[in-house]
C-alpha positions, 0 to 999 in steps of 0.5 A, spaced: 248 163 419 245 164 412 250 170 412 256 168 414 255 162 407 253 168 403 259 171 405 263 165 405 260 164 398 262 171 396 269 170 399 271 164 395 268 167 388 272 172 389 279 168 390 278 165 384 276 171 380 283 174 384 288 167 382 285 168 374 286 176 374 293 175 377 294 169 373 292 172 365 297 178 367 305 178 364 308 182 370 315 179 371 312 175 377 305 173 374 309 170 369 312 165 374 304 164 377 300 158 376 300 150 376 306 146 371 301 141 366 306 140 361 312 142 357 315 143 351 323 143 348 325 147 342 330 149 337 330 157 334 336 156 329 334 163 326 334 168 332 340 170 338 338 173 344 340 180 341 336 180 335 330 177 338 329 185 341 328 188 335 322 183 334 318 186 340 316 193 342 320 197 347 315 195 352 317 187 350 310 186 347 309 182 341 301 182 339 299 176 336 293 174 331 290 170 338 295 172 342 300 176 346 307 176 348 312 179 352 320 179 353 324 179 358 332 180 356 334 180 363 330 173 365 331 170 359 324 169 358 318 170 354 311 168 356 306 168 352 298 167 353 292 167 348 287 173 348 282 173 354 276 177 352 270 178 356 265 176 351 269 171 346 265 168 341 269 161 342 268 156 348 272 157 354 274 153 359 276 153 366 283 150 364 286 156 360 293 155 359 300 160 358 306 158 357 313 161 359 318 160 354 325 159 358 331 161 353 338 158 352 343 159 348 348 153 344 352 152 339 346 152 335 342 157 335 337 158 342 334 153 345 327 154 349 323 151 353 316 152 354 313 150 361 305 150 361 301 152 366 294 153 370 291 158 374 291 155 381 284 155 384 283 150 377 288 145 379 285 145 386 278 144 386 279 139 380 283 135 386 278 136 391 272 135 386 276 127 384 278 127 390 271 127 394 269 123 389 272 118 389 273 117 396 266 118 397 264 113 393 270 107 396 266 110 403 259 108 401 262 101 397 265 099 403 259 102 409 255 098 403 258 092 404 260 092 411 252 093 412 250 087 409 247 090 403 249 086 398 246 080 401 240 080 397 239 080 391 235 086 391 240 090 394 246 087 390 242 091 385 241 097 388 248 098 390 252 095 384 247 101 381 249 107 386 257 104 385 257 105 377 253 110 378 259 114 382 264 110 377 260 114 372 261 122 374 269 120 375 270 118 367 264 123 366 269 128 370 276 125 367 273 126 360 272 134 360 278 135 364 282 131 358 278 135 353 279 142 356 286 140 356 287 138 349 282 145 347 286 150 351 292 146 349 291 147 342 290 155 343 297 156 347 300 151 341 296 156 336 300 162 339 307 159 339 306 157 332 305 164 331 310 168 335 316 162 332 313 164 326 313 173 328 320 171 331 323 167 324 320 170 318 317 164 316 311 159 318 312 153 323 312 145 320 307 141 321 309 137 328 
């Protein structure tokens, strides 16, 4: 018994590290993979699909100060990602964004899309985990109530203690979720500012 959850332990650890390492790669099918958290619309005045060829590498791949970027003339697409080193000197997440720039071309210029994504398993196990929180938490409020618990005093008490309790870890789990979003969030904007930047020759205003 012990085993078998050993192995199943070591079984799920490593479908997570698989999801994230397929995730990380610029592959023409990886770019693609992921959970869509956001999207962003834009205008480059200043770049066609031609000349945006000659701004990348004959591979399609665009180095970036905190990040890397690759083109796919044919898909009409770049996807670009920050820089995932192993022992990185800033906090990282269990959120890590990239985003996939869709191209368009109109009257004035090119249109691009940029659509958020997340690995898989990140999005998965915070479902479950607010999920099973929230669930577990109604089932006990109402075994509680249907119990009798709340007609004293006492276990008035104890039962409105355990219920804030659970409505404690929920905002706790909320709140890191919205920060590592805004965190990862903003080294994903990071990047685009710096490839519109390598793309146009000149920075980026300030949104």
């Amino acid at each position: 018994m012990i085993l078998a959850g050993l192995f199943a332990g070591v079984l799920f650890i490593g479908l997570i590290l698989g999801d994230w390492f397929y995730f990380i790669q610029l592959t023409p099918d990886a770019i693609r993979y992921g959970c869509s958290v956001g999207r962003t619309q834009d205008r480059w005045t200043a770049n066609t699909l031609a000349t945006l060829r000659d701004r990348f590498t004959a591979d399609g791949v665009l180095i970036l100060p905190h990040g890397v970027a690759r083109f796919y003339p044919e898909l009409s697409q770049i996807a670009i990602r920050p820089q995932y080193a192993l022992f990185a000197s800033g906090f990282r997440t269990a959120w890590p964004i990239k985003g996939l720039i869709y191209l368009s071309t109109n009257d004035h210029g090119l249109g691009a899309l940029c659509v958020k994504r997340i690995p898989w398993s990140s999005a998965i196990i915070t479902l479950i985990w607010f999920a099973l929180v929230s669930i577990g938490s109604l089932v006990f409020v109402a075994t509680y109530l249907g119990d009798g618990g709340f007609e004293s005093l006492q276990g008035l008490l104890l039962g409105a203690g355990l219920t804030a309790g659970g409505a404690l870890v929920l905002i706790i789990g909320l709140v890191t979720v919205i920060l590592s979003y805004r965190l990862e969030n903003s080294r994903l904007t990071k990047v685009y500012e710096e490839l519109c930047e390598a793309l146009e020759g000149q920075p980026r205003p300030e949104s």
